[in-house]
C-alpha positions in Angstrom: -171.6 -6.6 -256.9 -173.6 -5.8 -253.6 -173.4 -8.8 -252.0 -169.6 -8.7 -252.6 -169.4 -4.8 -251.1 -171.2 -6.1 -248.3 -169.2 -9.6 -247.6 -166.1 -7.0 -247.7 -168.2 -4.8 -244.9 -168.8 -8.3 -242.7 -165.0 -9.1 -243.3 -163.7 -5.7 -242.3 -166.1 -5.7 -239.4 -165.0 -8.8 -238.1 -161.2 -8.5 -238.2 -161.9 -5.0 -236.1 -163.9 -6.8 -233.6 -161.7 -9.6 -233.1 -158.7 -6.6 -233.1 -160.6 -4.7 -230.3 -161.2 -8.0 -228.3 -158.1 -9.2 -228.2 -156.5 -5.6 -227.3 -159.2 -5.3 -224.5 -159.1 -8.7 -223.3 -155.5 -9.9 -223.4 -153.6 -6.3 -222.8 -153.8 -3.6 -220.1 -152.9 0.0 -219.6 -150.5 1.0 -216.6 -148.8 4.0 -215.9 -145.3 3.9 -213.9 -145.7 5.5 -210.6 -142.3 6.4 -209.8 -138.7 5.7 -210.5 -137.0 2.2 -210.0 -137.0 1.0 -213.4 -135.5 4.1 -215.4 -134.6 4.9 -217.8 -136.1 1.8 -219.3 -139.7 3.1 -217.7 -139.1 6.5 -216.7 -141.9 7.8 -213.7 -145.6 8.6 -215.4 -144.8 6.8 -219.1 -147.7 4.8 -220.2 -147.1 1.2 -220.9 -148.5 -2.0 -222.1 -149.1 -5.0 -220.0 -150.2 -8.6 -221.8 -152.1 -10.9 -219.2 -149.8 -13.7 -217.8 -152.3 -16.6 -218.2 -149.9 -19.0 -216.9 -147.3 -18.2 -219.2 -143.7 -19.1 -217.8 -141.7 -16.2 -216.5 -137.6 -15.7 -218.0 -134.6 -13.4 -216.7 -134.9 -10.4 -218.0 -138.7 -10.3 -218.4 -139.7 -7.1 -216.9 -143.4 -8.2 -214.6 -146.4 -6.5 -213.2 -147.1 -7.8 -210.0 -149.6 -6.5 -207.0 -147.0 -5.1 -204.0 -148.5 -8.2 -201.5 -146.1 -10.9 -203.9 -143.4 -9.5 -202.5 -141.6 -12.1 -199.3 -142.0 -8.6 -197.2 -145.4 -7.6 -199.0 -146.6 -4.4 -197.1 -148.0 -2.2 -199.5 -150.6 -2.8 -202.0 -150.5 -2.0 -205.6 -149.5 -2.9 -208.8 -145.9 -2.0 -209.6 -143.2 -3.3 -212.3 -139.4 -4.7 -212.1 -137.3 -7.0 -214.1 -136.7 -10.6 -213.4 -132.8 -11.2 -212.4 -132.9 -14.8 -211.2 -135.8 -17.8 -211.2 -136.2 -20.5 -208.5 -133.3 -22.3 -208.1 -130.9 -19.9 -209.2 -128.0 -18.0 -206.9 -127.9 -14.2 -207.1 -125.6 -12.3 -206.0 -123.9 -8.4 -205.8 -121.2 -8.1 -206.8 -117.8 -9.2 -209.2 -116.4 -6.2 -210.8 -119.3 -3.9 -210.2 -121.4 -6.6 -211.9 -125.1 -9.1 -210.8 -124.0 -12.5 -211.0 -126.2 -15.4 -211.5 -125.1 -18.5 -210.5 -121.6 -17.4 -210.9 -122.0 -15.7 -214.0 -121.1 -11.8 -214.4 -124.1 -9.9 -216.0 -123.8 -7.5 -218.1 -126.7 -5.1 -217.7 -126.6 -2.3 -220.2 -130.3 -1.4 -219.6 -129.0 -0.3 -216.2 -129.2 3.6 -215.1 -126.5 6.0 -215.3 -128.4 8.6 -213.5 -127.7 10.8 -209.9 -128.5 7.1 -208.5 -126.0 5.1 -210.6 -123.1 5.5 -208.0 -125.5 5.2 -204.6 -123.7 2.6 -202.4 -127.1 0.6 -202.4 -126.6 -0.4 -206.1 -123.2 -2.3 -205.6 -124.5 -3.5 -201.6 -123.3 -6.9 -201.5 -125.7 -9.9 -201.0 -126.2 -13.3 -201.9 -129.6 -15.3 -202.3 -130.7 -18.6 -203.2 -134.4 -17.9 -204.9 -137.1 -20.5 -203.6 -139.1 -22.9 -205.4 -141.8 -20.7 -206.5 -140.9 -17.5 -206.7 -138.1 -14.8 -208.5 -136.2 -12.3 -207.3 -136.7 -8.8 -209.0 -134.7 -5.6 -209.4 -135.3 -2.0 -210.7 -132.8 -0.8 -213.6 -132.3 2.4 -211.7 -130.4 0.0 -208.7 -129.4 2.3 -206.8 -132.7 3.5 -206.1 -135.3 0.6 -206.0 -136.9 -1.3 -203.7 -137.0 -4.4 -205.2 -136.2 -8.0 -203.7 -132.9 -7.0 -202.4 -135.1 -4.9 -199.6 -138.8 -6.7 -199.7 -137.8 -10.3 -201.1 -138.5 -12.8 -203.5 -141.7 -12.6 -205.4 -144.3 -15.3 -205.7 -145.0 -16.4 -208.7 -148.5 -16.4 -208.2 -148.8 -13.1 -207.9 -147.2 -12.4 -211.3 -150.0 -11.0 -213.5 -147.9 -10.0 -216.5 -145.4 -9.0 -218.9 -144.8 -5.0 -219.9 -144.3 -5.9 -223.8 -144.7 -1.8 -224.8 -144.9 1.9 -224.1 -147.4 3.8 -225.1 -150.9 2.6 -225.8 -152.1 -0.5 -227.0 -152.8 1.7 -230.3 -149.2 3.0 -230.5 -147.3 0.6 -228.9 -143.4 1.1 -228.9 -142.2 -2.5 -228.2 -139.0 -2.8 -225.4 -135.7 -3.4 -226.7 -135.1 -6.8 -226.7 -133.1 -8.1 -223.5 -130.1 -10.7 -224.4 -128.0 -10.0 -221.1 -128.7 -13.3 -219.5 -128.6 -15.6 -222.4 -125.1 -13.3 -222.9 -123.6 -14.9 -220.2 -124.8 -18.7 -220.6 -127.7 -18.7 -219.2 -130.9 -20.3 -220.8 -134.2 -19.1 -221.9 -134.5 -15.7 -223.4 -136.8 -13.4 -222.0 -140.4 -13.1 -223.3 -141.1 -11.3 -227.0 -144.6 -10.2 -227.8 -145.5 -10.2 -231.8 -149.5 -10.1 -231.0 -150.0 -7.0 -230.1 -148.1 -5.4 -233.5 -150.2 -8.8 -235.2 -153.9 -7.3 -233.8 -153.1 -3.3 -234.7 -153.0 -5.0 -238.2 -156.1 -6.8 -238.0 -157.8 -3.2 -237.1 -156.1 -1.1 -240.1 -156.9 -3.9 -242.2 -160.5 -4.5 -241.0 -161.0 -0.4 -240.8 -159.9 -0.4 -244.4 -162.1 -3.4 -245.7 -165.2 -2.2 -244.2 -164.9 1.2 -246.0 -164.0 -0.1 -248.9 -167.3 -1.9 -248.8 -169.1 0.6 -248.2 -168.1 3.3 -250.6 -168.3 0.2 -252.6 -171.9 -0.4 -252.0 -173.0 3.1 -252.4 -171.3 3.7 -255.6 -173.0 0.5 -256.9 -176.2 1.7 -255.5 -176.2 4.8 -256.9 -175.1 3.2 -260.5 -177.7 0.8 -260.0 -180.7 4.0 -259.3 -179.4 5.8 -262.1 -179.7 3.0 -264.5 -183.3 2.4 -263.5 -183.9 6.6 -264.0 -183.1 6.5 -267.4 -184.3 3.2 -267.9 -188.0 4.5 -266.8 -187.1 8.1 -268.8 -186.8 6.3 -272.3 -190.7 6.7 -273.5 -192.5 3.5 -274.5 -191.7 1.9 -278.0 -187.6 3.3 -278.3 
């Protein structure tokens, strides 16, 4: 019976140390510095950002990137926006108040509806062909974001990753799932994270196992020492 309290202490420590090294090593913490992506990430909300590693990038996905990937980099600093067209692609502003991408409307109901909603610069037209390389980005709160339409396309290679959650990598609230491109014809659906809900799981479970074991183990132990007490209390002969 000890050795199986203690395999289910070496179980529940390992799942919480696997837990606590994927959280530290794959995920990282960010807070949003200002405005351009509300209401979806309003200014100071803490969110969650998974490591790229060399994952492909979809519309929709909404990237951490440092300032310099911009075409016009001249700031440095990590910021956020959401990927509205890829390499290749034709973005332009506007039909009917709407982004189209390669000719198809797209309906963004992620977008603000805020004091910035009616600014002139979120309907400004424009029309871009994105480069081999690189995407163009844009803030949900358009009408106040400097995003590619004012610093252009951003290099791939600068993409470091993906804002799967708000929160905390603890208590992660996971963003609404984005189905405005694929909507309108467009292929490849944006970027879904079930990891990080997967390795929360894997620390509950392993917290759980490894005090199971041990309460386990000590009741056993203190069966065990009371067994020998009145084993070695019973006088010689009974």
């Amino acid at each position: 019976m000890v050795l199986v309290m203690v395999a289910l202490m070496v179980l529940g420590a390992g799942a919480g140390l696997y837990g606590v090294v994927r959280l530290t090593v794959g995920y990282q913490p960010y807070v949003v510095p200002d405005e351009p992506m509300s209401p979806t990430l309003p200014p100071d909300s803490r969110i969650v950002v998974r490591d790229r590693d060399g994952e492909d990038v979809h519309r929709g996905d909404v990237i951490a990137f440092d300032s310099r990937a911009f075409a016009g980099g001249d700031s440095v600093g990590d910021t956020v926006f959401r990927v509205v067209a890829l390499a290749g692609d034709t973005v332009a502003c506007c039909t009917d108040g709407k982004l189209t991408v390669n000719g198809k409307p797209i309906t963004e109901t992620y977008l603000s509806t805020g004091e910035y909603a009616q600014d002139p610069m979120a309907t400004t037209p424009f029309s871009v062909q994105v480069p081999t390389g690189t995407v163009f980005v844009a803030g949900d709160n358009r009408g106040n974001a400097a995003d590619s339409r004012v610093r252009g396309v951003v290099q791939l290679s600068g993409v470091t990753g993906f804002v799967v959650a708000t929160g905390t990598v603890l208590t992660p609230s996971s963003l609404p799932a984005v189905t405005a491109f694929t909507d309108a014809g467009l292929p490849g659906a944006p970027l879904t994270d079930s990891t990080l809900p997967a390795l929360r799981w894997f620390l509950a479970g392993g917290a759980v196992l490894f005090l199971a074991g041990l309460i386990g183990l000590v009741v056993t132990l203190l069966r065990n020492a009371g067994r020998r007490r009145k084993a070695a209390a019973v006088p010689p002969g009974h």
